[in-house]
N, CA, C and O of each residue as an XYZ file, in Angstrom:
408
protein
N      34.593    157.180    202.629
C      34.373    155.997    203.436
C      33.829    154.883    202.546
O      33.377    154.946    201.403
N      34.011    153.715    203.478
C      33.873    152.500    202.202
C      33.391    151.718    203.112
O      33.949    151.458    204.178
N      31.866    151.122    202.578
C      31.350    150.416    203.646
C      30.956    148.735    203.015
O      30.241    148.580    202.025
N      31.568    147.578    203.792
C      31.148    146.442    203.175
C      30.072    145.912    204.076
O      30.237    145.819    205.292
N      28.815    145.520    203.377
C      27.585    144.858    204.381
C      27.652    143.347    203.610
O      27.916    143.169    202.421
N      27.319    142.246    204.685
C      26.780    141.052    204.502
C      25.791    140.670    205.175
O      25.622    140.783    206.389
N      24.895    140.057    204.150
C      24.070    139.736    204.718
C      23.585    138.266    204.772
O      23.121    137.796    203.733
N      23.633    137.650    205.660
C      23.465    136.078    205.757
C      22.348    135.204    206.055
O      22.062    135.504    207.214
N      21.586    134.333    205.689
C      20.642    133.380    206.201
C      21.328    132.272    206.543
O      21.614    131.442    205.680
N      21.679    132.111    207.831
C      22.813    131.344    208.675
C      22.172    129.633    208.607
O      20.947    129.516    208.648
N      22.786    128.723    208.534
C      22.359    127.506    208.881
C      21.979    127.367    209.734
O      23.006    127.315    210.410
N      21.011    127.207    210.554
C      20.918    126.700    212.556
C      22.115    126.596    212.974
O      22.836    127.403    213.560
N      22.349    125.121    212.496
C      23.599    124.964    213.266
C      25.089    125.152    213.417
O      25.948    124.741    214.197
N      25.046    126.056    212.199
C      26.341    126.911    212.255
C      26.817    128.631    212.555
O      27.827    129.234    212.191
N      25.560    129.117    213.415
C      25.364    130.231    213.651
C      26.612    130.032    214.538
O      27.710    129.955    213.987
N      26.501    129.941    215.936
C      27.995    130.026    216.461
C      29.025    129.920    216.184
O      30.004    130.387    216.766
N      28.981    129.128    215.012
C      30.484    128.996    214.281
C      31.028    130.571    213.147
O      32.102    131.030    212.760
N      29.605    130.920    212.992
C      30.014    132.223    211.895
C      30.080    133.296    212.817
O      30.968    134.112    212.570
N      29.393    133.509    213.791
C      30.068    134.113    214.649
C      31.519    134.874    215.165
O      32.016    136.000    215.196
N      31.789    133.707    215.482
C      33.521    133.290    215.942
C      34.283    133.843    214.557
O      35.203    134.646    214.712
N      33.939    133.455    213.303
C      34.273    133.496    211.943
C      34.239    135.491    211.531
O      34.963    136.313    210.968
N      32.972    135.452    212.215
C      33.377    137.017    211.570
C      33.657    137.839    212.421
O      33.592    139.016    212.067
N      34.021    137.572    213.675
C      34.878    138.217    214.707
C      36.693    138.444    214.184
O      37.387    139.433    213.949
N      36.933    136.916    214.177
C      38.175    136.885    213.782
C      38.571    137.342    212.029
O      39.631    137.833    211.641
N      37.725    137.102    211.447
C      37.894    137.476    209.779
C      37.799    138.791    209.719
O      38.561    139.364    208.941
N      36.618    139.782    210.711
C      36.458    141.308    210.060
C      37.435    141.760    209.956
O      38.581    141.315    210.023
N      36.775    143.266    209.675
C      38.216    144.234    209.589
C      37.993    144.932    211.236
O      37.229    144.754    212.185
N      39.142    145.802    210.903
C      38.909    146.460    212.288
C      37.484    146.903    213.257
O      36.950    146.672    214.342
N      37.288    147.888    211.712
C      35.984    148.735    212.384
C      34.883    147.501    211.646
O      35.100    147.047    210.523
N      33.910    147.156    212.348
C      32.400    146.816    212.009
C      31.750    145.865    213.305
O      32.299    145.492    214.342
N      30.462    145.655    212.837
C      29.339    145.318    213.946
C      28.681    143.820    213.113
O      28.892    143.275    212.029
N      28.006    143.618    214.016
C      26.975    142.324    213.540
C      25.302    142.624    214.474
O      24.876    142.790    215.617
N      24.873    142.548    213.169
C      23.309    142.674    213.541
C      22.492    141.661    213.597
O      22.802    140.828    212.746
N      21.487    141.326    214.285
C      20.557    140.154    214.450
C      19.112    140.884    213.965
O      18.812    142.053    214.212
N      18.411    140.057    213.327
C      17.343    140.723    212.774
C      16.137    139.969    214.312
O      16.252    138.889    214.891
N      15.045    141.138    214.536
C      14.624    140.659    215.487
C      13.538    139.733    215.606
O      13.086    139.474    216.722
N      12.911    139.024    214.204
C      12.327    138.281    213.871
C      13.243    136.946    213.187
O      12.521    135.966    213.004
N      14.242    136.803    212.909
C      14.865    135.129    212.887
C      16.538    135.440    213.192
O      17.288    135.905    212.333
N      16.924    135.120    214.461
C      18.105    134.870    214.726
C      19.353    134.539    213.902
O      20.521    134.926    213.926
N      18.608    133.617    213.117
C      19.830    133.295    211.784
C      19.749    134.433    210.917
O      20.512    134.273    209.963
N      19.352    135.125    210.888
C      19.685    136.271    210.277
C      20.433    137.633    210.541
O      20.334    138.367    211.524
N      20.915    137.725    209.837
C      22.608    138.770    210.157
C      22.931    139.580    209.638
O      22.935    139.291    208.441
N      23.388    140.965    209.877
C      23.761    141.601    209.155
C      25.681    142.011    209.253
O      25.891    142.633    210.294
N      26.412    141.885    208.788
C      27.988    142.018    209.518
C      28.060    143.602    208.625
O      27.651    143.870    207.495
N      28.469    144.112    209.228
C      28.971    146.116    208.375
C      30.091    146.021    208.860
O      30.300    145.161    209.716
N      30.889    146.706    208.523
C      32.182    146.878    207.993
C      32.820    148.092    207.356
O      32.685    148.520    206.210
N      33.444    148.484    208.221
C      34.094    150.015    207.370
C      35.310    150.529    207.183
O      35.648    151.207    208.153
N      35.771    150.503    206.690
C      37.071    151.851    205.753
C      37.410    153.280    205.828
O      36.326    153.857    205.746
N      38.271    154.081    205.931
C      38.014    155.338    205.772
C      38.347    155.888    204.489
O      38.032    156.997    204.058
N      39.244    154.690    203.740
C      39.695    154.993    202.513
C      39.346    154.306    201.420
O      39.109    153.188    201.876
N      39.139    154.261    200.103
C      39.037    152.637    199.267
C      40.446    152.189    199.003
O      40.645    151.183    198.323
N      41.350    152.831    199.468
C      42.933    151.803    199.520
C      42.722    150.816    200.337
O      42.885    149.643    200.001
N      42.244    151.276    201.780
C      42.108    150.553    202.671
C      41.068    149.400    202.763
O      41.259    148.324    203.331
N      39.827    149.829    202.051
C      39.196    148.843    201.974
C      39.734    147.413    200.511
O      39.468    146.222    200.351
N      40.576    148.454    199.745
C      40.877    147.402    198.535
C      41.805    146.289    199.319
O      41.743    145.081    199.087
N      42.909    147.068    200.544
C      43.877    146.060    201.036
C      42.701    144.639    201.648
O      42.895    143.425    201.598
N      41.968    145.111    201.982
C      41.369    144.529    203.026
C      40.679    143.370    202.012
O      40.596    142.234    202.479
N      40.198    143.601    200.690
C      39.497    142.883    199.826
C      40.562    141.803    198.749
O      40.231    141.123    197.778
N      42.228    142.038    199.541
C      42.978    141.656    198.561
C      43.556    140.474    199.934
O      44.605    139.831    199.902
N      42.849    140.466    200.699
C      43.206    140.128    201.968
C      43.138    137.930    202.211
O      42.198    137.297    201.730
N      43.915    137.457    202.737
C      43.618    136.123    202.977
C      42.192    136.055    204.320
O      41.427    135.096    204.417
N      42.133    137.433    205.308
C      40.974    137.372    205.931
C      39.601    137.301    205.345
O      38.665    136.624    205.772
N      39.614    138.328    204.001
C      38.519    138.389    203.744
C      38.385    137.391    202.409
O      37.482    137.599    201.598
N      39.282    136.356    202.237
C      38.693    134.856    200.924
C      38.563    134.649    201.851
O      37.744    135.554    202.008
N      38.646    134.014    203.228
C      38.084    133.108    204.511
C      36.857    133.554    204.715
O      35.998    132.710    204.462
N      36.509    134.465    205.042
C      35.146    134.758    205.279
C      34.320    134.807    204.405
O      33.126    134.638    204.653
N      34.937    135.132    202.775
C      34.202    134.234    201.561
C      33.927    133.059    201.214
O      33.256    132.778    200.221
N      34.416    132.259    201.998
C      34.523    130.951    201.533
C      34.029    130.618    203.559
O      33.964    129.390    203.509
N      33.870    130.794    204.286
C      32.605    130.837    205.216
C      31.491    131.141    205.139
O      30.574    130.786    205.878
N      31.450    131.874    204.179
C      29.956    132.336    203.813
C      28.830    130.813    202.427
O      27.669    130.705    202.033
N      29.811    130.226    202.279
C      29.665    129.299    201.263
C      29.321    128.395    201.745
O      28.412    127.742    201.233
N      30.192    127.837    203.454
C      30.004    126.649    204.406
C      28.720    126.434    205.221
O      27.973    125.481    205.442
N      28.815    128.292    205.724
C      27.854    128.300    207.178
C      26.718    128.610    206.824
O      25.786    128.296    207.564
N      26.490    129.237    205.730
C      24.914    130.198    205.681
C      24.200    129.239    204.397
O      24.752    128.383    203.705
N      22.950    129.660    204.364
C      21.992    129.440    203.425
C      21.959    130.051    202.407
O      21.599    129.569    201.333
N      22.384    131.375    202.614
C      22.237    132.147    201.966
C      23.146    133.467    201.993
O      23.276    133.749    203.184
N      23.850    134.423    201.183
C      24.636    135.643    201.533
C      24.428    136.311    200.058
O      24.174    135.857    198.942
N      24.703    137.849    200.699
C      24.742    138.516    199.813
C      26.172    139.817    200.207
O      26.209    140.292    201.342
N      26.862    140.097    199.515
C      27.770    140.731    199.710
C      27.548    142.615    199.198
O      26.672    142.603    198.333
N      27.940    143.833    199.398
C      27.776    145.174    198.796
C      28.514    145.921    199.204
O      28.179    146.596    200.177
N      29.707    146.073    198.655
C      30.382    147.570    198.648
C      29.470    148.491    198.487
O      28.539    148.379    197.690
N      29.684    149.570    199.301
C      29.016    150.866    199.035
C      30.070    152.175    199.640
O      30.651    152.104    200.722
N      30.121    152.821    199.119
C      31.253    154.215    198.904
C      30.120    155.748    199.423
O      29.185    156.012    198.667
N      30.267    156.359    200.313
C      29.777    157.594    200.464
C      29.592    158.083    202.080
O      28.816    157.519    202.852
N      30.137    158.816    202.314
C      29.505    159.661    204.047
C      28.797    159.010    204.743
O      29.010    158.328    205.745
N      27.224    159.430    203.712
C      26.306    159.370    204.218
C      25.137    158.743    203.754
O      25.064    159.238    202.629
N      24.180    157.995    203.858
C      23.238    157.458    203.353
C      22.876    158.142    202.047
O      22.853    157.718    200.892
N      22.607    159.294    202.559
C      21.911    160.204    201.129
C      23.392    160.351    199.961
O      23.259    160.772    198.812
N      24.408    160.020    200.408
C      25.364    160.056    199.234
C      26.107    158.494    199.007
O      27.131    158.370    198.334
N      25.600    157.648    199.503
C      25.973    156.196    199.510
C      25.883    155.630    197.769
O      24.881    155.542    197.060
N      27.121    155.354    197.487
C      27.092    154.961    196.259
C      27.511    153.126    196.019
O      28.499    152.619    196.550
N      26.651    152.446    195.234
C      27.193    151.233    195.236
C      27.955    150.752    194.596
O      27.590    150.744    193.421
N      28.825    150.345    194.746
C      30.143    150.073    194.174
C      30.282    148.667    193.506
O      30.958    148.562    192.482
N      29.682    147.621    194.039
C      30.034    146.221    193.647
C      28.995    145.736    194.901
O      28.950    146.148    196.060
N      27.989    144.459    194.059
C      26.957    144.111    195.307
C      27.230    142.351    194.089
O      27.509    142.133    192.910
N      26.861    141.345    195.598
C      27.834    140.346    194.730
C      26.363    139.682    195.540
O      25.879    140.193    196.549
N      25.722    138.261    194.739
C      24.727    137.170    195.140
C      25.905    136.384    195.586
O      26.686    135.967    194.730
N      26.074    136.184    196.633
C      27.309    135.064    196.641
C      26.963    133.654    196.146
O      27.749    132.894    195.582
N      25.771    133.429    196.414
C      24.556    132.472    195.835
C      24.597    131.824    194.258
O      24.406    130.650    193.940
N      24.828    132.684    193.606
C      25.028    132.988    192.246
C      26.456    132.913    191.660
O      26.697    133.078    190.464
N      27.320    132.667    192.543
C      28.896    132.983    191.934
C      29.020    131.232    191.797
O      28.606    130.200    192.325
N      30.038    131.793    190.522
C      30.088    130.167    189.824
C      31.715    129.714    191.363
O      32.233    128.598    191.404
């Protein structure tokens, strides 16, 4: 299994808009989390059963849109492949500052 997490410090006023954004951009399987101390804060998960499947998905025009939403709407993001079952075998694969990308 292949799990992609983002994590966002949303603008105020573009929280509804990333919303909508990572509804229509995810992949099939994943969720969105609200942290229960600041609303603009988010977590989107995302999952795979295969890393083919997650590579299609990373080779994808959905997922540069939601890269390049993450650039518009938030303050802040951080991106992390992680590969394994289960927590205790969760391996990280690629963890990206989106912050930091030239």
């Amino acid at each position: 299994m292949v799990i992609l997490l983002v994590r966002v410090q949303l603008k105020p006023e573009k929280r509804r808009e990333f919303v909508q954004s990572a509804r229509s951009l995810a992949a099939l399987e994943g969720s969105v989390f609200q942290s229960v101390d600041d609303e603009n804060a988010l977590l989107l998960v995302e999952y795979w059963a295969s890393e083919r499947e997650a590579e299609e998905y990373a080779a994808s025009d959905a997922y540069r849109a939601l890269r390049g939403s993450l650039s518009t709407l938030c303050e802040r993001s951080e991106l992390e492949w992680v590969r394994g079952d289960s927590a205790s075998e969760a391996l990280v694969l690629r963890s990206v500052d989106t912050n930091r990308e030239a």
